[in-house]
N, C-alpha and C positions, 0 to 999 in steps of 0.2 A: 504494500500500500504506500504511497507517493504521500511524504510530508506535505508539500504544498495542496495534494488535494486533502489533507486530515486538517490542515490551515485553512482550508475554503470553505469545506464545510463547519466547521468549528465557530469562523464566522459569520454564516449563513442562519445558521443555529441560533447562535447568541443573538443577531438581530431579531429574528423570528420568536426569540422566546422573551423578548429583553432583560436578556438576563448579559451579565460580563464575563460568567467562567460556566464554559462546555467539558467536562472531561470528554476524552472517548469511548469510556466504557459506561455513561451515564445514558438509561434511556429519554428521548427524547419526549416522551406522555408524561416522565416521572416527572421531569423538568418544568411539568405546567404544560406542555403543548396538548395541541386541540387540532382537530381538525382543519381550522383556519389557519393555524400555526404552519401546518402541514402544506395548505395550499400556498402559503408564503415564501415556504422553501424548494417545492415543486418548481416556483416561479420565479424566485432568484437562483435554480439551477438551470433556469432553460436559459437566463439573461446575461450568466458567465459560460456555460459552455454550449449554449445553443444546442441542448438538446432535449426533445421531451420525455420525461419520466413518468410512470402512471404513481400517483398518489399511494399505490398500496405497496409501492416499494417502501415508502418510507414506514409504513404500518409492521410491513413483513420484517423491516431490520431498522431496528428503533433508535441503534446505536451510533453514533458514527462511524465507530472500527467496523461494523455491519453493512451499516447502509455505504463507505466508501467503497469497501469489498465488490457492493451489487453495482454501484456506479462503473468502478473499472471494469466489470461485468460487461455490462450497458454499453460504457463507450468502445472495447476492443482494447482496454489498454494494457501492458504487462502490470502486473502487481508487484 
């Protein structure tokens, strides 16, 4: 998994959740997120890496270390 993208989403998160500290291994429902929260992050992932994700990605892997996993998934990227 690619530091810069555990940094991107970390801050992706943090805005999304308003919060200032994301670990990686903290779920992101536990954090306060919501559904909204969810479509927030959905949509600041399509505005940095222009691509689209279905929302139950973020449901299925709640975590960062999870949900970056499914993203380099997504995109084709080596991990």
């Amino acid at each position: 998994m690619s530091d810069a993208l555990t940094e991107s989403l970390s801050r992706i998160w943090k805005e999304a959740l308003g919060t200032t500290r994301v670990s990686p291994e903290e779920n992101f429902f536990d954090l306060g997120g919501d559904s909204l929260a969810a479509i927030t992050v959905v949509a600041a992932i399509y505005n940095e890496f222009s691509v689209e994700i279905p929302i139950r990605i973020l449901f299925d892997n709640p975590t960062i270390n999870e949900f970056s996993e499914a993203l380099v998934e997504i995109l084709g990227l080596d991990s």
